[in-house]
LOKOLTOR-328252 format. One record per residue: y negated, z, x of N, C-alpha, C in turn; residue in three letters. Coordinates in steps of 0.2 Angstrom, whole numbers, padded with zeros to 4 digits, always signed. Each point is the difference from the previous one (the first is absolute). Example, Ala and Ser with C-alpha at 12.3 -4.5 7.8 and 13.67 -1.06 7.14 Angstrom:
residues 2
+0028+0039+0066-0006+0000-0004-0006+0000+0004ALA
-0005-0004-0002-0006+0001+0004-0005+0003-0004SER
This chain:
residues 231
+0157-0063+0002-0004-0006+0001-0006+0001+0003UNK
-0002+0006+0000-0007+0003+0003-0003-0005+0004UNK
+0003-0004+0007-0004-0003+0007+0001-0008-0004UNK
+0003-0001-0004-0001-0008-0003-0005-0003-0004UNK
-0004+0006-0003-0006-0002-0003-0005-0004+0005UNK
-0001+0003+0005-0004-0002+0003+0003-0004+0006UNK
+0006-0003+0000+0000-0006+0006+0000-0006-0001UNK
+0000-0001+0005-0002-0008+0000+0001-0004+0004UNK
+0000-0006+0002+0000-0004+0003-0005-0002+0005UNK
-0001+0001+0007-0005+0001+0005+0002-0008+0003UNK
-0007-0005-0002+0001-0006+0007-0005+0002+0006UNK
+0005-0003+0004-0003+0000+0006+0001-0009+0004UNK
-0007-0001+0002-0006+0001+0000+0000-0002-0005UNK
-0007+0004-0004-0004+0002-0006+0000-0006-0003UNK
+0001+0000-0007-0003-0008-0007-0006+0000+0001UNK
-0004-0007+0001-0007+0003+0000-0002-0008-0003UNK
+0002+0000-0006+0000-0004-0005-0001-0009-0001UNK
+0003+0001+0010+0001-0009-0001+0009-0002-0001UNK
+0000-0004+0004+0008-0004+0000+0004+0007+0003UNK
+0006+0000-0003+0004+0006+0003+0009-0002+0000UNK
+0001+0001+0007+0010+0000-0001+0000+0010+0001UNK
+0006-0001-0004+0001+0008+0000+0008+0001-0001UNK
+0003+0003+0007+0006+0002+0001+0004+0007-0005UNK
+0004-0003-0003+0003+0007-0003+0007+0001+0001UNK
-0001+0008+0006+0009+0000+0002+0005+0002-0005UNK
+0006+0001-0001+0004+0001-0003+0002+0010+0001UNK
+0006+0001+0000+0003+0005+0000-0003+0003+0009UNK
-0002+0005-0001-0003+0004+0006-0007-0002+0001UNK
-0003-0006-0002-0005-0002+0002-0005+0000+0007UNK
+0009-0003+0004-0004-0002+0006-0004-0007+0003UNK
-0006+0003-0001-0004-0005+0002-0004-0003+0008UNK
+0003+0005+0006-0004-0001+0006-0001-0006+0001UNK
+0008-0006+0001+0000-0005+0002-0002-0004-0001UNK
-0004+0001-0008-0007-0004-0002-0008-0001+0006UNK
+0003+0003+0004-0007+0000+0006+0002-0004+0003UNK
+0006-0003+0003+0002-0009+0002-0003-0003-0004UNK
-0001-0001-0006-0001-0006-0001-0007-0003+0001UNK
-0004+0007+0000-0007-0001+0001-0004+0000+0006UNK
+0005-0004+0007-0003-0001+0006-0008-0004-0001UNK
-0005+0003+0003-0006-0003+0001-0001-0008-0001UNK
-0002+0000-0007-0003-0011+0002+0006+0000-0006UNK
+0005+0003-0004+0005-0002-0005-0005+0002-0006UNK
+0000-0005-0003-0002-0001-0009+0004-0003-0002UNK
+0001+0003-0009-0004+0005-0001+0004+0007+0003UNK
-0005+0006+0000+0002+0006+0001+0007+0003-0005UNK
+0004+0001+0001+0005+0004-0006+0000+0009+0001UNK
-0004+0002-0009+0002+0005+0002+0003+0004-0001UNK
-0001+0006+0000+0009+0004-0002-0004+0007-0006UNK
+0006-0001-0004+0000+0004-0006+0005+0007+0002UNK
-0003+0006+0001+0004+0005-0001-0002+0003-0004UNK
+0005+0005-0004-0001+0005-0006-0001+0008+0005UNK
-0006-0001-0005-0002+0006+0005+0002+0008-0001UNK
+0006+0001-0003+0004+0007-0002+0006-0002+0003UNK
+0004-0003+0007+0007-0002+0000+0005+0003-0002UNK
-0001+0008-0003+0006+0004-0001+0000+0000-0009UNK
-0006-0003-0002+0001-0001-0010+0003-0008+0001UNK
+0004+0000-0007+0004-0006+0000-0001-0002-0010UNK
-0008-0002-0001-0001-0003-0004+0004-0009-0002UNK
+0000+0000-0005+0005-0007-0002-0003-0007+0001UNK
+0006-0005+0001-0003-0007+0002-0007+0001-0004UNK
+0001-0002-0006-0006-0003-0003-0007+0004-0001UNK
+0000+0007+0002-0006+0006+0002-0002-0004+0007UNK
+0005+0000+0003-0006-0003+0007+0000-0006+0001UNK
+0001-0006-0004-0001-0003+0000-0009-0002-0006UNK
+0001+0003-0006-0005+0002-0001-0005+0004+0003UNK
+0001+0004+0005-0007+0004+0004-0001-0006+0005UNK
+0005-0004+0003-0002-0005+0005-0007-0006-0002UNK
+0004-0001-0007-0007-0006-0005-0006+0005+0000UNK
+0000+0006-0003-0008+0005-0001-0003-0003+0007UNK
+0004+0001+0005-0002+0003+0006-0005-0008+0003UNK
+0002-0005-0001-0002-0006+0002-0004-0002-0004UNK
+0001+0000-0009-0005-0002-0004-0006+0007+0002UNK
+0001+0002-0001-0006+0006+0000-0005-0003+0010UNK
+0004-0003+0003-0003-0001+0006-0004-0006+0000UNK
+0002-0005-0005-0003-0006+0000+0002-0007+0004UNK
+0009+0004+0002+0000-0005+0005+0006-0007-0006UNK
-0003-0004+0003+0002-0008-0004+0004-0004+0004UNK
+0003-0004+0000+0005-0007+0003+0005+0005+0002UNK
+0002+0003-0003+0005+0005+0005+0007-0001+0001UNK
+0003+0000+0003+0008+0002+0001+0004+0004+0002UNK
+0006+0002-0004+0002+0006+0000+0007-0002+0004UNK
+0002+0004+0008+0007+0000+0001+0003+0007-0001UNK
+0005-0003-0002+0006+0008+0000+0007-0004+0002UNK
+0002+0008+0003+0005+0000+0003+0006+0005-0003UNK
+0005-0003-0002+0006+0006-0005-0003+0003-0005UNK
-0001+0003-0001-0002+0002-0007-0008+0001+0002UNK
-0002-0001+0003-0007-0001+0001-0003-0006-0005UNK
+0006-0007+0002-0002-0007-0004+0002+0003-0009UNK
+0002+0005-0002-0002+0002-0006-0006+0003-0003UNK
-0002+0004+0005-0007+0003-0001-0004-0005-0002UNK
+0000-0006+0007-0004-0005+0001+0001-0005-0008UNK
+0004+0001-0002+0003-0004-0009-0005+0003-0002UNK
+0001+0006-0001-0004+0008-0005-0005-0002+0001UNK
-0005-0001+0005-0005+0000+0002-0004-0008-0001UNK
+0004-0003-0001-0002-0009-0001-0004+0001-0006UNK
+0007+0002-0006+0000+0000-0007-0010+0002-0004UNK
-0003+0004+0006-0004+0002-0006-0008-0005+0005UNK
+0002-0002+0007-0004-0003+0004-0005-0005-0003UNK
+0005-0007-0004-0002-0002-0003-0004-0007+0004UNK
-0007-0001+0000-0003-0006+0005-0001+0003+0007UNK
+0000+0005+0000-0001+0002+0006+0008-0001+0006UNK
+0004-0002-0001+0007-0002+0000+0000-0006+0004UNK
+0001-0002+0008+0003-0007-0001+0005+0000+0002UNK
+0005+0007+0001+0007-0002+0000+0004+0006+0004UNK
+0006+0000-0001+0007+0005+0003+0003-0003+0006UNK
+0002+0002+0005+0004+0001+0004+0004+0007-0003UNK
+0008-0003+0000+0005+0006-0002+0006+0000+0008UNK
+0001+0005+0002+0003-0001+0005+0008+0004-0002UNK
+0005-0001+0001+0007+0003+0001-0001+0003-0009UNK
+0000-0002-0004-0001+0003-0006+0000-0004-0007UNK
+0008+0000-0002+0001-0005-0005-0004+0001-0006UNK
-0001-0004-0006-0003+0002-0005+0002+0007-0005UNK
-0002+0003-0003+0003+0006-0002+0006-0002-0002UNK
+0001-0007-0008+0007+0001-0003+0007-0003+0006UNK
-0003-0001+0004+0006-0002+0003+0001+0007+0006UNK
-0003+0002+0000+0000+0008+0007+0005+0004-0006UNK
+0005+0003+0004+0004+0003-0002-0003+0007+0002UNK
+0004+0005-0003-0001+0008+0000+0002+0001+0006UNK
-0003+0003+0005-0001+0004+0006+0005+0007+0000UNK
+0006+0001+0004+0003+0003-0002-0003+0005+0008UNK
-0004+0000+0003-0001+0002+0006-0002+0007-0003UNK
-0001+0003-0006-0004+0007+0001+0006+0003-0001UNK
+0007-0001+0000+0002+0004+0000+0007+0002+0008UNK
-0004-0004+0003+0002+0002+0008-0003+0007+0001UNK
+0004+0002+0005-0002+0006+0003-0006-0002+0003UNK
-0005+0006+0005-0005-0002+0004+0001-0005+0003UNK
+0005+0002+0006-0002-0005+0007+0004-0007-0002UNK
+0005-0001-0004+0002-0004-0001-0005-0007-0006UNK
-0004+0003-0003-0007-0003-0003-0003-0001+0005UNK
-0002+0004+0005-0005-0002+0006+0002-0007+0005UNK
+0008+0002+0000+0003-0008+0004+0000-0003-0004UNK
-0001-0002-0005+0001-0004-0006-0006-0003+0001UNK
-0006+0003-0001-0008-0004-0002-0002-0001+0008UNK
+0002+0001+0006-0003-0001+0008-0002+0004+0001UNK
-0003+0008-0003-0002+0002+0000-0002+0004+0009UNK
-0007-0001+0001-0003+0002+0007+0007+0004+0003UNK
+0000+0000+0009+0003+0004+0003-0002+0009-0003UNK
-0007-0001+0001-0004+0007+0001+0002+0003-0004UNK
-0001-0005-0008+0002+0006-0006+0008+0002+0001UNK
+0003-0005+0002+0009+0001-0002+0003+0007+0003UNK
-0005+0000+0008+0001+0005+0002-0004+0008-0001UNK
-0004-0001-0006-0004+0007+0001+0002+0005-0009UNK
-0003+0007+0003+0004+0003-0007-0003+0001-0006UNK
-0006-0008+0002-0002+0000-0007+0004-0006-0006UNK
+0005-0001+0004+0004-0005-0004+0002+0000-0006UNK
+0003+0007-0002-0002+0001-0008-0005-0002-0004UNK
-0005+0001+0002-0005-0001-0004-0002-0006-0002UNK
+0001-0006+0006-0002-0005+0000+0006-0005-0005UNK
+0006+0003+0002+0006-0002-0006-0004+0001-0007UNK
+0000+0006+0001-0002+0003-0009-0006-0007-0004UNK
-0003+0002+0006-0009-0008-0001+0006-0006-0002UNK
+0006-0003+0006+0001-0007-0002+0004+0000-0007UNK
+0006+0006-0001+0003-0001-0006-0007+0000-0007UNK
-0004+0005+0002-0004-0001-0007-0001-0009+0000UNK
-0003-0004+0004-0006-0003+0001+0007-0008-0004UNK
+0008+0002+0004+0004-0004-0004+0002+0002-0008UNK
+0001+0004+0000-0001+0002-0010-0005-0003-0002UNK
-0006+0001+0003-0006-0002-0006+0001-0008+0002UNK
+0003-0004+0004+0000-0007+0000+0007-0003-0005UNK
+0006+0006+0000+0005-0002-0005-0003+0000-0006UNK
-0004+0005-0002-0003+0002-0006-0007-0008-0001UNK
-0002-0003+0006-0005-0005-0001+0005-0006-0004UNK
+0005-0001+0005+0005-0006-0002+0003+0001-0006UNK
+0001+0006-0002+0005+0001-0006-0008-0002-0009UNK
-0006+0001+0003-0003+0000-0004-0002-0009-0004UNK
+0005-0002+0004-0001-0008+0001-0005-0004-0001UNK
-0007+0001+0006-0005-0001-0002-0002-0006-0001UNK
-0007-0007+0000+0002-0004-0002-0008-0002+0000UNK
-0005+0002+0006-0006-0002+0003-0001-0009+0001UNK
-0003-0004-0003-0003-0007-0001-0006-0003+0005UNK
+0001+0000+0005-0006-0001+0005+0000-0008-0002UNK
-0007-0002+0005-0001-0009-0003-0004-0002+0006UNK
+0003+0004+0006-0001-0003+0007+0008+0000+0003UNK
+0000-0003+0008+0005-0003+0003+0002+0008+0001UNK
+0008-0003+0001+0003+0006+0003+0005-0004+0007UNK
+0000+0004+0005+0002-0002+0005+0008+0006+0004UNK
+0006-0002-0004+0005+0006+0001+0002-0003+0006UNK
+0002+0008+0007+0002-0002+0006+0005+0005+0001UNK
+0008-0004+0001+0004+0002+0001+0004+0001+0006UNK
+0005+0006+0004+0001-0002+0007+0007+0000-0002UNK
+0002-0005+0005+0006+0001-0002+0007+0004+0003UNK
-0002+0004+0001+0005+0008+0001+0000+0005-0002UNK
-0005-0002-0007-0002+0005-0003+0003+0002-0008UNK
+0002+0004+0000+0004+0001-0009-0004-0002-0006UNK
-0007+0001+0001-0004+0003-0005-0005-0010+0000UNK
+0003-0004+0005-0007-0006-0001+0003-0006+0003UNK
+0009+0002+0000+0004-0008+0005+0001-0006-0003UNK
-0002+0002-0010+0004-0004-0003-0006-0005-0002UNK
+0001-0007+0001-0008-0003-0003+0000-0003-0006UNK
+0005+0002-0004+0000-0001-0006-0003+0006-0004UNK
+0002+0005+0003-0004+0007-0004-0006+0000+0002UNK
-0005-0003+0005-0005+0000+0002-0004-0004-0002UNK
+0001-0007-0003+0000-0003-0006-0002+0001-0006UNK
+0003+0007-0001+0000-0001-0008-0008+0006+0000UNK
-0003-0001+0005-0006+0003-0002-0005-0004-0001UNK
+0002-0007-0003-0002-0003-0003+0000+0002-0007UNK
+0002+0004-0001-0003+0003-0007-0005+0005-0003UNK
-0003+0001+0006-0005+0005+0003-0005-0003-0001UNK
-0001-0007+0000-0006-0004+0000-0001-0006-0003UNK
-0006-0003-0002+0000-0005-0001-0002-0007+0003UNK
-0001+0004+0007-0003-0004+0005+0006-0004+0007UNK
+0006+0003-0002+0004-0004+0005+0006+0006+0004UNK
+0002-0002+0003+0003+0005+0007+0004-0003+0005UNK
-0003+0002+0007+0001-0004+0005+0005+0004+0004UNK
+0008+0000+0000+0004+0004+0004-0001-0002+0007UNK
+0000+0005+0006+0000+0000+0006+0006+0005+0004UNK
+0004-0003+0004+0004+0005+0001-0002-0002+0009UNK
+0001+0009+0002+0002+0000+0007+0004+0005+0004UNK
+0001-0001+0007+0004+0004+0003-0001+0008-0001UNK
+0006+0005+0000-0001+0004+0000+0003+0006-0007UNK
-0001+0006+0000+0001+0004-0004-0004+0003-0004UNK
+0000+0007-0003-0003+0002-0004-0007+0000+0004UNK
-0001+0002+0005-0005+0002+0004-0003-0005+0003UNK
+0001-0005-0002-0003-0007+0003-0006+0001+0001UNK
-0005+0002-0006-0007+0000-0001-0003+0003+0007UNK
+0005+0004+0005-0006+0004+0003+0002-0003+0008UNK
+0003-0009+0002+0001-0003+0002-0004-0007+0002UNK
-0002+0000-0007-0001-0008-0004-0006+0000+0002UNK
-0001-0009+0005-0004-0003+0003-0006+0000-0003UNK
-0006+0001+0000-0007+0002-0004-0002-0005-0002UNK
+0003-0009+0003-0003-0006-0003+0005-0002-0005UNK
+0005+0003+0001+0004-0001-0005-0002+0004-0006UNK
-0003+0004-0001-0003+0003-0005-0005-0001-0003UNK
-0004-0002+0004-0006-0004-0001-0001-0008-0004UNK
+0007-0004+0005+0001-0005-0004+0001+0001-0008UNK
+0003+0005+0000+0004+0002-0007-0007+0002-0004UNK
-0004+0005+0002-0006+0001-0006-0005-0007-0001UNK
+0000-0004+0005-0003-0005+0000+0001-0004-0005UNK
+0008-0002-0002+0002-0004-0005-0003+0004-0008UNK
+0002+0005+0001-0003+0005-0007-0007-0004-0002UNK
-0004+0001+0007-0008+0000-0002-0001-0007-0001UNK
């Protein structure tokens, strides 16, 4: 457990204790493409949430808790949280303890937990887990690919283990679920729906073109439109 005590959640650019959107990836935690969105003259800025140990695979709701520390302790208020696949659970984890400083979720490609089924993917081989999740050319082809297998299987156990714990976080801001539809995990909008139990504020499904990987595609005013309705 050694390097997990001390990681954490790194935003870029810095909480500096006003309004804040803050992106959280999902499995791999690729976040470059979030630098589209933030062409010169777009407000507000979105920023991006990496874990700053990528190789420890603490559980949804640990970083989802170090994400709240990390914002509360910064003073930043009106905020919005997006996530992306299991990111939009951290983004749950992380609501739960927010409180007023909260004006709402964007979930992307990420059913609610009791309707997300068990992830059968840790028990692929390497490369066939790496063509499974899109996984970059660079990694597919280099011989650190064991390693990074070993990272994804953990990282789906601890989220079988999140689901199987049947969590049951009560937030009392808008929730905004977006689904694409060629995606296994976000096509159906009835399960994307019932994350209307998550809240006591509403939930707006939006569905659009595209796969699992849509997020690192999707139009920035399309985005923007979306955080807008939260706020």
């Amino acid at each position: 457990m050694g390097g997990q005590e001390s990681a954490n959640y790194i935003v870029s650019p810095a909480l500096d204790g006003g309004p804040a959107v803050i992106f959280v990836p999902g499995l791999g935690g690729r976040t470059k493409f979030v630098d589209q969105w933030n062409e010169p003259g777009r407000l507000p800025v979105i920023r991006r949430a990496n874990w700053s140990e990528p190789m420890s695979v603490p559980s949804v709701d640990e970083r989802g808790t170090a994400l709240a520390s990390l914002i509360t302790e910064s003073g930043a208020t009106d905020v919005v949280l997006v996530g992306h696949s299991m990111g939009g659970l951290v983004c749950l984890e992380a609501a739960r303890h927010l409180e007023r400083r909260l004006r709402g979720t964007v979930i992307m490609c990420q059913y609610p937990p009791h309707r997300t089924p068990l992830s059968p993917l840790a028990e692929l081989p390497d490369r066939a887990l790496a063509e499974e999740i899109e996984a970059p050319p660079h990694i597919m082809d280099t011989a650190a690919l064991p390693e990074y297998a070993r990272l994804w299987r953990s990282e789906y156990h601890l989220l079988n283990r999140y689901l199987e714990s049947d969590p049951r976080p009560m937030l009392h801001t808008p929730i905004i679920a977006v689904g694409a539809i060629d995606d296994a995990s976000s096509w159906d909008t009835e399960c994307l729906n019932d994350w209307n139990q998550y809240t006591t504020d509403g939930v707006s499904v939006q569905m659009v073109e595209g796969g699992h990987q849509m997020v690192e595609q999707l139009d920035p005013e399309t985005l923007r439109e979306w955080i807008g309705k939260v706020r």
